[in-house]
Each structure stands twice: as C-alpha cells, then as structure tokens.
N, C-alpha and C positions, 0 to 999 in steps of 0.2 A: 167769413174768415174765422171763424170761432171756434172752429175744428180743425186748425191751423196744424197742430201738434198728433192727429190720428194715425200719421203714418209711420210710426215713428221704426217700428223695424227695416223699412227702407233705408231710413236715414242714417239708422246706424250703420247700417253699410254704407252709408255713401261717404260718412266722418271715417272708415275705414280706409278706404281709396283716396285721401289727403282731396275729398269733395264734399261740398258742405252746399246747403239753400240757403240765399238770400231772400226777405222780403224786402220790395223795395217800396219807400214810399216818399211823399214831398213833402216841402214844408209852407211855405211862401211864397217861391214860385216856381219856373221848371227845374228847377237840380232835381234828379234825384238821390235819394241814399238809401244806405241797403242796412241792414242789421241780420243776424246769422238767424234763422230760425228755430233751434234748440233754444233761442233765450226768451222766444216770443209763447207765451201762456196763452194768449187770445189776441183780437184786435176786435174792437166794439165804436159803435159810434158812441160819441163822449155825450156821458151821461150828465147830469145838474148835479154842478160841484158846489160844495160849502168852501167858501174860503176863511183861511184861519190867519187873526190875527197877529201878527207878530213871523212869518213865515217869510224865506227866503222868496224873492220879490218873483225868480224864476218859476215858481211852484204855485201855480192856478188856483189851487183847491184838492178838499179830498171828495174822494166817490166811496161812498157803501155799496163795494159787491160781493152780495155771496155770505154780507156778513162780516165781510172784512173790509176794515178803512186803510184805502189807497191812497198815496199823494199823486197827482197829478202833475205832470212838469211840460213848460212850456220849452216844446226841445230845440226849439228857434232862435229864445232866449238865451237857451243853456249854452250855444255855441255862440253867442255874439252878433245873433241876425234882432231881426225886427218882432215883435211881439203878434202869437199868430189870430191877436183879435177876438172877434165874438166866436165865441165856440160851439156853436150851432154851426149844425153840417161837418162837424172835423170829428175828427178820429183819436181813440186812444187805443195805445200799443200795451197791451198789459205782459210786463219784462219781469225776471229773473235775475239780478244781476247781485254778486256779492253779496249773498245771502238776503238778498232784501229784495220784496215785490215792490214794485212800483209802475206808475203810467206815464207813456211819454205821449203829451198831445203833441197830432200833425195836423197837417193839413189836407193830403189826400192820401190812401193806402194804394199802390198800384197792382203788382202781381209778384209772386213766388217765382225764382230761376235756380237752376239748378249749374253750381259751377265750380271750376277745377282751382283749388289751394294756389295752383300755378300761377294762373293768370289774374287773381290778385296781388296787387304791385302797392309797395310803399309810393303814401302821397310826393307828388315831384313837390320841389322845394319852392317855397314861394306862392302856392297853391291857396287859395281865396281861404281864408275861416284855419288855413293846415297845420295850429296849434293843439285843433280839436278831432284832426283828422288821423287815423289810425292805419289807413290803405284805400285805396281807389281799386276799380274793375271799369273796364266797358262792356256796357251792355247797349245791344241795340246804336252801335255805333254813338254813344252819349257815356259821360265820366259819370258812372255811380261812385260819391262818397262814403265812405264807413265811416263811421264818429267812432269818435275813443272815447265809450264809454264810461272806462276807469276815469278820465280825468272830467268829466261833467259829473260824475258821480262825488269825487272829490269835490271840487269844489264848490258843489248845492249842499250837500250833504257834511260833509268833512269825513276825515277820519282819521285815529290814532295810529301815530308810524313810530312812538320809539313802546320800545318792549319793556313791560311793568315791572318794579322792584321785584327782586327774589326768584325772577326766572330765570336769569342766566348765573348759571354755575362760574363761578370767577375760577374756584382750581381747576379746571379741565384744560388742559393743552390743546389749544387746537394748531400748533405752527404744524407747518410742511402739511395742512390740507388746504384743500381748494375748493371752490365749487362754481358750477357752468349755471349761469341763468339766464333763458331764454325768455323774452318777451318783446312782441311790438309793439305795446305800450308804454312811452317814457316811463309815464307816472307808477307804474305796474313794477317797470325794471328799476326804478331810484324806491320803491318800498321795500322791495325784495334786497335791496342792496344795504338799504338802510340798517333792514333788521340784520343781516351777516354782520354788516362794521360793527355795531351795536355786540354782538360774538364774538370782534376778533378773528372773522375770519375771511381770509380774500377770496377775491373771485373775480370772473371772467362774465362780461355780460357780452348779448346777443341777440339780435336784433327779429331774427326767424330761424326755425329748423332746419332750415340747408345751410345759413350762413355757420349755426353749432355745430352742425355734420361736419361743415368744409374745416372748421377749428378742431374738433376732436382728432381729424383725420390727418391734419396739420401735427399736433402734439404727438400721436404715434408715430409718423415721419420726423421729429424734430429727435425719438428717442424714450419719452418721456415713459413712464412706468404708470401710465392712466387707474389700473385695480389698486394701487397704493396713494397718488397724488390726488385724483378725485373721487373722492367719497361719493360725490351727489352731484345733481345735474335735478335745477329746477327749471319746468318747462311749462310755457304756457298751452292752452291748446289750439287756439285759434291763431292764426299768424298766416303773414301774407306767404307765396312759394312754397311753403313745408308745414305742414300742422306739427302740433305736438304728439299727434297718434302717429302719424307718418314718424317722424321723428324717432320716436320711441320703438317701431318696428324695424327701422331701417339700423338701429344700435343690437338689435336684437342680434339682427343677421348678418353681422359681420363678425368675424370673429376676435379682431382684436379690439371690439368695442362691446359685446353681447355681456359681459359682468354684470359692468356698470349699473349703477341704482340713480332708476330713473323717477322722481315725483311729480305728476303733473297737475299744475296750479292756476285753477282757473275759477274763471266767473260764472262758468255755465250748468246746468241742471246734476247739482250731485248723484242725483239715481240712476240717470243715461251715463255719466260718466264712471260710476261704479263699474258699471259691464264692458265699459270701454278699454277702461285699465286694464282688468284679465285678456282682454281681448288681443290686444296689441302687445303684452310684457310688461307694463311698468310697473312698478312695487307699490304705490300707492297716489291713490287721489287726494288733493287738500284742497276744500272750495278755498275761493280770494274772501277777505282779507283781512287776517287777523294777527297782529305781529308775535301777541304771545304764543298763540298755537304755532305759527310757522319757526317763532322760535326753539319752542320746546321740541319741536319736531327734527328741526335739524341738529339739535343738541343731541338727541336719542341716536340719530342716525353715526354721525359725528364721535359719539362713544362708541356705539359698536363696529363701529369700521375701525378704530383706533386699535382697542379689543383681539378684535380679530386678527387684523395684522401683527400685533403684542403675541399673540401665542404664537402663531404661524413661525414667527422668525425665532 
C-alpha cells in the first residue's frame, strides 16, 4: 500500500469527472469505511509507538517516520466505538488533513475502488456512530461509512474558530453582499459561517454541489442580480452528488453563472489542488483551516468586488 499515491495523473482526472477513489478499510469489526485517497500519504503496518504523557486519551502514541514525529490516533475511539486494542497486526493510515500529517490506526486495510461523486449519498438519519459520519456509499452490495474528518480532527485536536484582534477591518461596508458556502461537513460549514458573522457578513450555507447549483440557479430565476449580490462562493471539494471541481466547472459553463468567483476550501493535498483550480475555473485554492487567513481572504475579495462595482456604476 505504500505507493498508494503513484498514480496520481490518473486521478486527477478522475477528481475532474466529479470521480474520486476510495480506500476502504475496518475497524473492529465488519463495517467498512472508506476515506478519499488524495488524503492518504501511505498505509504501513503500525510501527512501536511511544506514548506521551498527558495526551488526548484517543491518541495511541507517536511513530518516528522518515524523521518526522506522527501522532497516531485510535480512529475507533475517535468516533465512539471500542478501543482497537493491541496494535500488533493493525495498520496505520498516514493522512493529510488541515495542514496537519497525522496517523489513523485501524484494524484491517481492505482494497482501493474507484467511484462516482453521484453515488455517494448523505448518511440516512439515525444511522449507527451518524454524528461522525459525513456520507455513505455501497460498495459490494455492504454500507461503506465515510467519517467526518473535520469533526474527529476537531474534537482530538481542537481548533481556533473566532478570528484574531486587528484582522477584521471594522470601517468596511460589507451590507448588500453575500456569500454561498458549500460543505458536507457540519463542523466545516458552522467554521466557515462563524468566521463571515464574526465579518458582518451573511450568507447561504449548503450542504453539496448540486444542492448550491440547484440555489444559484434558483436566485437567477427568483431575479436576483448574482455579479453584484454575490461576491463569493466558498466550496468545499469533496462532497457527496457534486464535488467542488464539478461544481466550479458546471458555474463556469453557464452563462448566467460563469463570473462568479469561486474559492475552493478544503483539507486535501495543496499541490494536487493547485492544478486543479486552473483546471476547472476557480480563482483560488485555500487549504482548511485557518480563521485569520480565510478571514483576511474574504475581506480582500469583499473589497474588491465592492471596488469594482463602485467604478462600474
């Protein structure tokens, strides 16, 4: 599994086509669950961890790879299951997520599948563990779970969600803008949302890329003047039914939607998604998750859209 990530020109095409690979693997006992394979670095069997004093209870130990010290996280714990025991014979997932390497021990690695944006479905309601659950797939006629990430990362980890003294510009006007934020992840879409209020400024949240398409395309039919009213449109890229590249191609080629400034804000490999962005349209990539930056970010945006329309008229 260690050359997990070689093919990686394929894949970019296949994140182009709203297709992405799962790997899938277990934890405790047959579920399986998938995580996207752009955020997997390796899979290795789990090396002899040191465990460090004073560390969240989830969190095994670290491993020296390479030179560098990983945490290792028990990802059975992370969601509320049972603890996956002696770690001989199990596996670690070496992740990419929000700017931060880390390892998620499991209990078996199974195999890579290759599958369509479409037929990953938000988890049904009520669904075993579904606080931590971010979308389901069948595969092999069996429910693969996807975990939500952002919120296991949150809550081992933590992280800062209001934006630091002296970033936000208090004279800047921002009424009569808006902005569209896309993401299937609660926790992803209340940080994104947090830092706007935190702004002053409103917005429209959304759940996946077809449900923002079916809203965008709603507002043009309701009337709405979209190149003056929204400035911005933050999108995640990963989502169930519609990626954010889908997403962001499908705005391209319409024409009363192709202005629009699109920034896509995600947890996955900044360098693959550099190429991505030109690839598809969007104006720019922000990895997750950083309040100042995504502040200062949409403040810049936010002025010059302001700007602009000031001369124009």
């Amino acid at each position: 599994m260690a050359g997990i990530l070689d093919g990686v020109d394929m894949r970019t095409q296949l994140a182009g086509r709203n297709r992405l690979e799962l790997l899938l693997f277990r934890l405790t006992g047959r579920q399986r669950f998938g995580i996207n394979v752009f955020k997997v670095q390796e899979v290795i069997q789990c090396p002899p961890l040191t465990q460090m004093p004073g560390s969240h209870p989830v969190v095994r130990g670290i491993a020296n790879m390479r030179g560098k010290t990983i945490s290792v996280m028990d990802l059975s714990m992370a969601i509320g299951g049972p603890s996956l025991g002696d770690i001989e014979g199990r596996f670690v997932i070496i992740t990419e997520y929000n700017r931060r390497i880390q390892g998620f021990l499991v209990g078996a690695v199974d195999h890579i599948i290759n599958m369509n944006w479409e037929d990953i479905l938000p988890p049904p309601k009520g669904a075993a563990g579904g606080s931590y659950l971010t979308a389901v797939t069948q595969v092999e006629n069996e429910l693969v779970e996807i975990i939500d990430v952002e919120k296991v990362m949150k809550d081992i980890i933590g992280c800062t969600e209001d934006v630091s003294a002296g970033i936000i510009d208090e004279g800047f006007d921002k009424a009569g803008q808006h902005v569209l934020v896309v993401d299937d992840s609660v926790v992803a879409r209340k940080q994104v949302k947090r830092v706007l209020d935190q702004l002053g400024v409103e917005c429209t949240l959304c759940n996946d890329g077809r449900q923002a398409l079916e809203q965008l395309k709603a507002w043009v039919a309701e009337g709405k003047d979209l190149d003056s009213w929204l400035p911005l449109i933050i999108s995640d890229i990963e989502m169930p039914k519609m990626d954010g590249y889908s997403l962001t191609a499908a705005i391209r080629k319409d024409p009363e939607l192709q202005g629009l400034h699109v920034f896509l804000h995600s947890s996955l490999s900044g360098v693959f998604n550099e190429a991505m962005v030109k690839k598809v349209g969007a104006n720019r990539f922000l990895p997750k998750y950083d309040p100042d930056e995504l502040a200062q970010i949409v403040q810049e945006r936010l002025k010059a859209h302001a700007e602009g329309h000031t001369q124009a008229a």
